[in-house]
Residue, then its C-alpha position, 0 to 999 in steps of 0.5 A: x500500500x505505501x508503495x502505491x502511494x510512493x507511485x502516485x506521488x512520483x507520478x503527479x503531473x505526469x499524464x500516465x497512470x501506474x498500468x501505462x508505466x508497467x504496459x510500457x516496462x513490459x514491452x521495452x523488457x520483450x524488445x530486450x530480448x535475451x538481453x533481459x532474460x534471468x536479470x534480477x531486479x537491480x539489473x533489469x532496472x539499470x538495463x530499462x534506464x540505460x536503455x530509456x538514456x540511448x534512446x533519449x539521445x537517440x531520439x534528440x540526436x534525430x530531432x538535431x538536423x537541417x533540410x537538404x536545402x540549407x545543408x546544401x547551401x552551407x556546404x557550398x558556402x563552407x568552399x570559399x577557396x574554390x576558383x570562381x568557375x568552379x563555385x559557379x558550377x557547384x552552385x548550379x549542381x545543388x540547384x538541378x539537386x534542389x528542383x526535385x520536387x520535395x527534395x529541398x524540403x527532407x531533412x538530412x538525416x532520414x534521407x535513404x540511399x533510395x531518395x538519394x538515387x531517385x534525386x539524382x536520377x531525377x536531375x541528371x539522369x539523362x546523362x552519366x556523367x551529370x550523374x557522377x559529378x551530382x552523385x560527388x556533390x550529393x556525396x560532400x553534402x552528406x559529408x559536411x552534414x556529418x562533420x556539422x552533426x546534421x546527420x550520423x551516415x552518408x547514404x550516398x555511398x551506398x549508390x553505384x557509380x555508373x561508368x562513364x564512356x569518355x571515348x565513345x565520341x573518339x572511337x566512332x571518330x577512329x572507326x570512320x577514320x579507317x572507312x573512308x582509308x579503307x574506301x580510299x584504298x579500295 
């Protein structure tokens, strides 16, 4: 009995009853697992608050991000040592990268490896070597997010380069080269 009240008084102000706590202890210990199985008393409440601690961080951790959108700016902003040209080009990648519909708006650190290649095949999917360079930028900004805290991965790496045939252009030129030598010779 002097225990329910205890409980009632370290429960006052808190909008759950003494059956929402026990509800919640039982299935944070079935969550546990093994990791709870043949604790006793004292250890088993030591592993619910270490546990109720990392998810607390856990969950704050989330909460602590940007939009694509202001990291992306950020990282081109941090590159002040870039040559003129190159900001210019920087600039217009995350631009192609942020006109994908909703993707300006995600927050860095629940985008997948998925959105990441559905943005990317959306701005640059007609050309291979479009997607690389924005595949790169995508790359640094999911870099630089993970250096300001912004998000805890990089999904992008988890995205193939595609292989990019810098000789098509000069093969073909090569091959009707030898045609018309060998037209010539005939």
């Amino acid at each position: 009995m002097k225990s329910n009240h205890i409980a009632k008084q370290l429960l006052k102000g808190v909008s759950l009853t003494q059956s929402d706590l026990a509800r919640l202890a039982l299935e944070a210990i079935e969550s546990l697992g093994d990791l709870a199985r043949g604790l006793d008393r004292i250890e088993l409440i030591t592993l619910l608050r270490n546990t109720l601690r990392e998810g607390v961080s856990a969950m704050k951790a989330a909460a602590h991000t940007v939009s694509l959108e202001e990291a992306a700016w950020a990282s081109v902003e941090a590159r002040q040592d870039l040559r003129p040209t190159s900001r210019r080009d920087l600039r217009h990648f995350v631009r192609r990268l942020l006109k994908v519909p909703g993707a300006a708006a995600l927050p860095l650190r629940a985008i997948t490896a998925t959105q990441c290649k559905k943005i990317l095949t959306e701005a640059f999917g007609a050309s291979p070597s479009s997607f690389v360079k924005g595949r790169a930028i995508l790359h640094s900004i999911f870099s630089f997010g993970i250096q300001q805290e912004w998000c805890d991965l990089n999904p992008v790496t988890k995205i193939e380069v595609p292989k990019v045939n810098l000789n098509v252009g000069k093969m073909k030129e090569a091959n009707s080269g030898r045609e018309n030598l060998k037209l010539m010779t005939c």
